[in-house]
TORSEPA-466691 format. One record per residue (C-alpha): residue in one letter; x, y, z. Coordinates in steps of 0.2 Angstrom, whole numbers. Layout:
<rs>
A;X;Y;Z
...
</rs>
This chain:
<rs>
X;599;1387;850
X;594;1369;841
X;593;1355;851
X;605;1341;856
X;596;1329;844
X;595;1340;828
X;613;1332;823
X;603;1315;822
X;589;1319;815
X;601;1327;800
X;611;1311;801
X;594;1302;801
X;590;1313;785
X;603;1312;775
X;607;1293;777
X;587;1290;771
X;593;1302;758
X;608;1291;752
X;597;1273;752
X;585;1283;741
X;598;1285;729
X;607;1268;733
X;591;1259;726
X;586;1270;714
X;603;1268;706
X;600;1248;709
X;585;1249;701
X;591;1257;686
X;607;1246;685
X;595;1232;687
X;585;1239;671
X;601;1243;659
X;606;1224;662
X;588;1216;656
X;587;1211;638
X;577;1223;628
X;570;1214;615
X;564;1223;596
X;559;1214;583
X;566;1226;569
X;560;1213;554
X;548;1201;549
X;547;1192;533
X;532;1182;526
X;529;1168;511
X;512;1161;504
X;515;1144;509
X;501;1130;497
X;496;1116;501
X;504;1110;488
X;525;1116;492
X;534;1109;504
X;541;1118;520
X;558;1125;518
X;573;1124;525
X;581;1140;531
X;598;1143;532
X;609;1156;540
X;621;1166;530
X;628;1175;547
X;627;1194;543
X;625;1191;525
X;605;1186;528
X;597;1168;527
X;594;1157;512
X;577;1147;510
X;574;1133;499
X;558;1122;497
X;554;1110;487
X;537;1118;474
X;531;1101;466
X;533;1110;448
X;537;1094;437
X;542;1096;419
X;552;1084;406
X;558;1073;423
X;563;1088;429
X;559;1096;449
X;559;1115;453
X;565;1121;470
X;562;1138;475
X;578;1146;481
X;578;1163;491
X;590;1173;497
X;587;1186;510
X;599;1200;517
X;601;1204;535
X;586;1216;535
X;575;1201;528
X;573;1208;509
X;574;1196;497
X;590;1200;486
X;590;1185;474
X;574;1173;470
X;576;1158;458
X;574;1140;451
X;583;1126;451
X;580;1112;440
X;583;1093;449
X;580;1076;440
X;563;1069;448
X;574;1054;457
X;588;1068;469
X;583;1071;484
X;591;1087;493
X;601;1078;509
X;613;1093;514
X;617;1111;511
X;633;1120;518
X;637;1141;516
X;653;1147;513
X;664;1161;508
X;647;1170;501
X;642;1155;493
X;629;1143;496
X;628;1124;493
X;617;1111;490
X;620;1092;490
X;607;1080;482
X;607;1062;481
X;599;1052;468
X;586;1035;477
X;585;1030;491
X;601;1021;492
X;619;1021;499
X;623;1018;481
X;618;1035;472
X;623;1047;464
X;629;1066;470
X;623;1083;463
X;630;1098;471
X;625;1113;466
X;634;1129;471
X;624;1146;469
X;635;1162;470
X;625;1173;483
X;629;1190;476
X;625;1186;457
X;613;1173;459
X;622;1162;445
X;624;1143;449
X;636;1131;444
X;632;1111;444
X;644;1094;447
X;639;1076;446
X;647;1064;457
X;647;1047;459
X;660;1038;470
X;665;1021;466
X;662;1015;484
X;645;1014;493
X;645;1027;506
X;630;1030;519
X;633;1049;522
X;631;1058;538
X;642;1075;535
X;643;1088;523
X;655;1102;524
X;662;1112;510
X;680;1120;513
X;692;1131;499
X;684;1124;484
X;684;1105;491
X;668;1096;496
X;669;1085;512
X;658;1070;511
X;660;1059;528
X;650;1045;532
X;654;1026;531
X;659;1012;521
X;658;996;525
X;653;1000;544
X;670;1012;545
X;671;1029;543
X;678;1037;529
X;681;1054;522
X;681;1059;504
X;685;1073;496
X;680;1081;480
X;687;1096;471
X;676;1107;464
X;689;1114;452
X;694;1099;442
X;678;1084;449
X;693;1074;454
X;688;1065;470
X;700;1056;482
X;699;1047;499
X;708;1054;515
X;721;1040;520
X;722;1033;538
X;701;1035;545
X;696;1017;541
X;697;1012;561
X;683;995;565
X;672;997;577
X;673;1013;578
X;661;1030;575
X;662;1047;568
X;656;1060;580
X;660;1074;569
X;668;1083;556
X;670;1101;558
X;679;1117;546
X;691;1127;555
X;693;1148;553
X;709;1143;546
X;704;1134;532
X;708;1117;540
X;696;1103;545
X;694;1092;560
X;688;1073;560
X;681;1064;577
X;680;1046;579
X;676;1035;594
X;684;1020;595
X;676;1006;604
X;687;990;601
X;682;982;619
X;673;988;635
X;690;993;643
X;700;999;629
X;690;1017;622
X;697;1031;613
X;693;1048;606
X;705;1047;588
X;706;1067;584
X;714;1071;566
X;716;1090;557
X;718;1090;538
X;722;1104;526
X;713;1110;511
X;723;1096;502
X;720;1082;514
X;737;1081;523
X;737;1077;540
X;743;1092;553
X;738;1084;569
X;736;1066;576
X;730;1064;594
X;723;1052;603
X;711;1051;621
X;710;1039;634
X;691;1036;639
X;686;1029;656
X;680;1013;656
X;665;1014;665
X;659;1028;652
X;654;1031;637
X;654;1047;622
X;635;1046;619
X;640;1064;607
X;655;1076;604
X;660;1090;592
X;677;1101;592
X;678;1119;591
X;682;1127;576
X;699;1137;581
X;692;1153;584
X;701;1153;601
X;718;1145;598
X;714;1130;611
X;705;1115;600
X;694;1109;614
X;682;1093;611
X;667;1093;622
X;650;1083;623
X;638;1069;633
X;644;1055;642
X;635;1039;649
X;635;1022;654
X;636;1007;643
X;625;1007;630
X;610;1018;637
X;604;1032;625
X;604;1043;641
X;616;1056;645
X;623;1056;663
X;632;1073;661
X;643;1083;651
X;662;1081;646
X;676;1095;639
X;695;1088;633
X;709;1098;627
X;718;1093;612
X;737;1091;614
X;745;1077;606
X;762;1081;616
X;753;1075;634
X;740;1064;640
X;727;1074;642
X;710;1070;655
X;693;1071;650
X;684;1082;661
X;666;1074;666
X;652;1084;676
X;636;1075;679
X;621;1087;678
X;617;1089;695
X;633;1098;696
X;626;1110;688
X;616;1124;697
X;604;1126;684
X;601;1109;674
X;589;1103;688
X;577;1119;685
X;566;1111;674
X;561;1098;687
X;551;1102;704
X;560;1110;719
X;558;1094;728
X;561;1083;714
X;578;1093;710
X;582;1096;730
X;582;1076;729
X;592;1072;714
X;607;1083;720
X;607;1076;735
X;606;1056;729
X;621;1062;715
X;630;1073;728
X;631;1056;738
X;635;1042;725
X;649;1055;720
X;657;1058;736
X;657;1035;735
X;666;1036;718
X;648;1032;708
X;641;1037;694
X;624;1045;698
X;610;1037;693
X;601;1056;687
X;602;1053;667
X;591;1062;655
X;589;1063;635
X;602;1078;630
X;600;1087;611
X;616;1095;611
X;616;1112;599
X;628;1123;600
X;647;1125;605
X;653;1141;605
X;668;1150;606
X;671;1166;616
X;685;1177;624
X;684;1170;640
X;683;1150;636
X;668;1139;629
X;648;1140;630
X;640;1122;628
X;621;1124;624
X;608;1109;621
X;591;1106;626
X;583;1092;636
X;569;1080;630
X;556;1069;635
X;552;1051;623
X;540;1038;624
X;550;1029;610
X;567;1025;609
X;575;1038;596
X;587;1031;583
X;602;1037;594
X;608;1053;604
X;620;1064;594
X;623;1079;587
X;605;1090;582
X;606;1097;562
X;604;1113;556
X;588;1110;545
X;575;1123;553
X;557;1114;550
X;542;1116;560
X;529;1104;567
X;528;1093;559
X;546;1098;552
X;548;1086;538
X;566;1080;535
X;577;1086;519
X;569;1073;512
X;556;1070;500
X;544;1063;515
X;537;1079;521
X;531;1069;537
X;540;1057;544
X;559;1051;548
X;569;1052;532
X;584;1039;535
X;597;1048;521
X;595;1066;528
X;612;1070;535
X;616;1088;543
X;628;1103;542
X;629;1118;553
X;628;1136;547
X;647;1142;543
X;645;1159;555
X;642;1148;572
X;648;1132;573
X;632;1121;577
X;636;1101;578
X;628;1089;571
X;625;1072;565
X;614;1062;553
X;608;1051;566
X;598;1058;579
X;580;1060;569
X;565;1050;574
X;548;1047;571
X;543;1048;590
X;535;1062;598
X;546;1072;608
X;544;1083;625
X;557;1098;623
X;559;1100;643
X;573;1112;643
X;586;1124;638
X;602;1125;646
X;619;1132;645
X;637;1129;652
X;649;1140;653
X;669;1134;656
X;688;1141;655
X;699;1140;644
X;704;1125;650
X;686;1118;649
X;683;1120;667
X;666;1121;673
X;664;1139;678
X;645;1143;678
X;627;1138;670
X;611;1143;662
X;594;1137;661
X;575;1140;656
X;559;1129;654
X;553;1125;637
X;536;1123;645
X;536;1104;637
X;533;1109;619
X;530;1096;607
X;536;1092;592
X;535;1074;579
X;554;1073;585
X;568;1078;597
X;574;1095;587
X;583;1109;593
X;570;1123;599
X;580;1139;608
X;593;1148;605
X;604;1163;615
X;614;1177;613
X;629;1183;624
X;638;1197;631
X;654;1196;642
X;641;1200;656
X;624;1191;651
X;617;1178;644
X;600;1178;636
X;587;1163;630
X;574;1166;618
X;561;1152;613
X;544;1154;606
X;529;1147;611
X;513;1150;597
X;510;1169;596
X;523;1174;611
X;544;1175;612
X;552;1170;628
X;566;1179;636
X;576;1175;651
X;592;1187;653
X;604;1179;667
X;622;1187;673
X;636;1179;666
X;637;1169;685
X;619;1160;682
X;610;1172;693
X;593;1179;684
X;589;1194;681
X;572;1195;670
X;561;1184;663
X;549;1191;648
X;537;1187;636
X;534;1199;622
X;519;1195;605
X;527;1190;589
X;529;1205;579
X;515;1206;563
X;515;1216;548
X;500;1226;554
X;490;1229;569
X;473;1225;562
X;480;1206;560
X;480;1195;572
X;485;1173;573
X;475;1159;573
X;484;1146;586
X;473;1131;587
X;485;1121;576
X;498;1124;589
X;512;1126;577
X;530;1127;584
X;542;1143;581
X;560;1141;582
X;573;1149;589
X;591;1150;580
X;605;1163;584
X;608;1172;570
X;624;1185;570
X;630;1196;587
X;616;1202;597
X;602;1194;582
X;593;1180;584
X;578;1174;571
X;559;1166;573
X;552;1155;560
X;538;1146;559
X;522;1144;551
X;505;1155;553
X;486;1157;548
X;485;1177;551
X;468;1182;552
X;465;1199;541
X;451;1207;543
X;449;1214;526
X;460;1200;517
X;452;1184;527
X;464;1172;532
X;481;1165;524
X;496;1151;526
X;514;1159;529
X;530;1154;532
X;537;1166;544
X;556;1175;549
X;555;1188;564
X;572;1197;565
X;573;1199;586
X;585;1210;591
X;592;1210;608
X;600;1226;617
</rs>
């Protein structure tokens, strides 16, 4: 006969039995959401003392284009080395093309398998334009010389259907011009010439349209955010305008690119005229309502304050928790490289990186896509210092802002990734954040990069011969940090570091992002050589 306590010894059993399973299934749950991180392609180039670096250029699932600058000089003429890579990091098309001694390459834009180059001759607002168009299947090039009758000092680049999209300013106002490629005819867009006004952004739609932002700043009271869209032929199709508080100030701002049917304008705000960011803003665009700019400072994020010490960040919450409930601004600003805006199912992702200056940099606004390392020399033909008529353009496949004025010659601290989530509506919903472990670079430049899934979000810098990889759920909540070695052709090489050189971080196309950088690889057989570097990192 069993005894009276056999039932819960049975019970006892089987419920040690069911938490056995409970956290082996936890664990394992636990494991299939961390990143797992491959590195399924690397690509190297002799880099001589003699070339200058390159400037990489993403071409979304259709690979990355290169193109450096190789000091050949022959009848005042330049060579530049231009490579083409598919998605598995082979080179596809390798060439030379031939530049008068006085152009210098300012801008580069890739569309519709085609990839542009703009070059300005001098150092002046006054000289002329060279694009050059390669064709990225047949390799075959195509050249057109332009030079406008009005002295412009450029700041965007954007290519669109056949028509080039050169923005900048004339006489302090922003204009748009527009050249068509078919017949060189050029013409300005009407109706942009506000005073005392600046342009924040021009951006290409997936419909084939564009976007132009301007801030205008008549008086201390009287701000707005003027938002126009224009098709291939330069008609207007939307005009709409945006109240800005008084006490604020758009310090940076980009539109999205229509992939989601909302138009959404989101950026940094601040005080004044201070270079610091207070927080972040979102604005739908609806020219049939007023519409409210939404502004969060950072400390209502959960995970902008990581970066700082617990007690540091416990009390900057608390000081900007306070001065909020009063109707203040807090006093928390910080220097904010915004990066990336990014459009998804569910809403919006916002990414930038915080930054540390002694100096004062020229301004705070949109980052540019040209990759360089540290030093990273401009587009320019300084290869190591500020270059005052390099302007920007994001890669076509992932909408990265930009704007020609946020380079500087002053050492910067890059303190901090970090990512915000928000609604449709551009509601705050959650964030993201990682430590960049104060890298240093000659100037403020975009270092990380992520991928994303419905559920996860993961960051990936590098840091000399390691990646960095930090996997959070969608809500913010982390699930794995890691640190894997950058990948080498062999595993009798290894990497000589005491330079310090800086590898970058740039999302590439769905779950791929790409390394670059430069290395001294120590063979033991071949002895030592200079590359330029792509790692292809996969993440699953």
């Amino acid at each position: 006969m069993a005894l009276l306590d056999d039932p819960i010894k049975i019970c006892s059993q089987a419920w040690s039995s069911i938490n056995y399973w409970s956290v082996g299934w936890i664990f394992f749950l636990s494991l299939s959401l961390q990143a797992q991180v491959s590195q399924p392609a690397r690509y190297e180039k002799e880099q001589k003392s003699s070339y200058r670096d390159f400037t990489v250029i993403s071409m979304g699932e259709q690979g990355i284009a290169l193109i450096r600058d190789i000091q050949k000089f022959v009848r005042g003429e330049n060579s530049w080395e231009v490579i083409l890579l598919d998605s598995s990091l082979n080179e596809s098309i390798t060439k030379e093309i031939n530049v008068e001694n006085r152009y210098t390459l300012i801008g580069h834009d890739y569309r519709d398998r085609a990839i542009y180059f703009l070059f300005r001759m001098g150092e002046t607002d006054q000289g002329k334009f060279k694009i050059i168009k390669i064709d990225c299947l047949t390799g075959q090039s195509e050249e057109h010389n332009y030079e406008p009758e009005l002295t412009i000092r450029l700041t965007h680049f954007n290519v669109v259907a056949n028509q080039v999209i050169l923005a900048g300013y004339v006489s302090n106002q922003p204009t748009v011009l527009m050249y068509n490629l078919s017949n060189d005819h050029a013409k300005i867009i009407p109706g942009l010439l506000i005073s005392e006004s600046e342009l924040l952004d021009v951006r290409v739609n997936v419909n084939e349209t564009f976007n132009v932002l301007i801030a205008e700043r008549k008086s201390k009271i009287k701000k707005r955010l003027v938002i126009k869209t224009f098709d291939v032929s330069g008609t207007m199709l939307l005009d709409d305008t945006i109240e800005i508080d008084p006490d604020k100030t758009i310090l940076s701002a980009s539109t999205s690119s229509l992939v989601r049917d909302e138009l959404i304008i989101m950026g940094t705000w601040g005080e004044g005229v201070m270079k610091q960011s207070s927080g972040l803003f979102t604005v739908l665009v609806d020219p049939y309502t007023d519409q409210k700019i939404n502004f969060y400072d950072f400390a209502q994020l959960n995970h902008f304050l990581d970066y700082l010490s617990p007690k540091r960040a416990a009390k900057t919450k608390a000081k900007s928790d306070e001065r909020r409930k009063m109707g203040k601004i807090p006093e928390f600003k910080a220097y904010v490289l915004p990066a990336r805006l990014e459009e998804s199912k569910e809403g919006f992702i916002f990414y930038s990186e915080v930054y540390f200056t002694s100096g004062n940099l020229t301004s705070n606004r949109w980052p540019g896509s040209p990759y360089n390392r540290n030093p990273y020399p401009p587009f320019g033909n300084n290869p190591y210092g500020y270059d005052p008529y390099r302007i920007y353009n994001p890669p076509h496949n992932y909408g990265y802002p930009y704007n020609a004025n946020n380079n500087s010659s002053q050492e910067a601290k890059m303190l901090h990734a970090s990512i915000a989530v928000f609604d449709s509506k551009g509601t705050l919903t959650a964030d993201h954040g990682l430590k960049l472990q104060d890298l240093k670079l000659n100037s403020a430049e975009q270092l990380a990069d992520f991928v994303y899934t419905p559920t996860r979000f993961t960051l990936v810098f590098g840091k000399e011969k390691e990646i960095v990889t930090q996997t959070s759920q969608r809500d913010g909540f982390v699930l794995s940090s890691e640190k894997v070695l950058i990948q080498l052709n062999s595993p009798t090489e290894t990497l000589r570091t005491e330079n310090n050189e800086v590898v970058v971080s740039r999302y590439w196309y769905k779950n791929s992002l790409f390394l670059f950088g430069y290395q001294t690889v120590k063979n033991m057989e071949k002895g030592n050589r200079d590359i330029f570097f792509i790692n292809k990192v996969k993440i699953d």
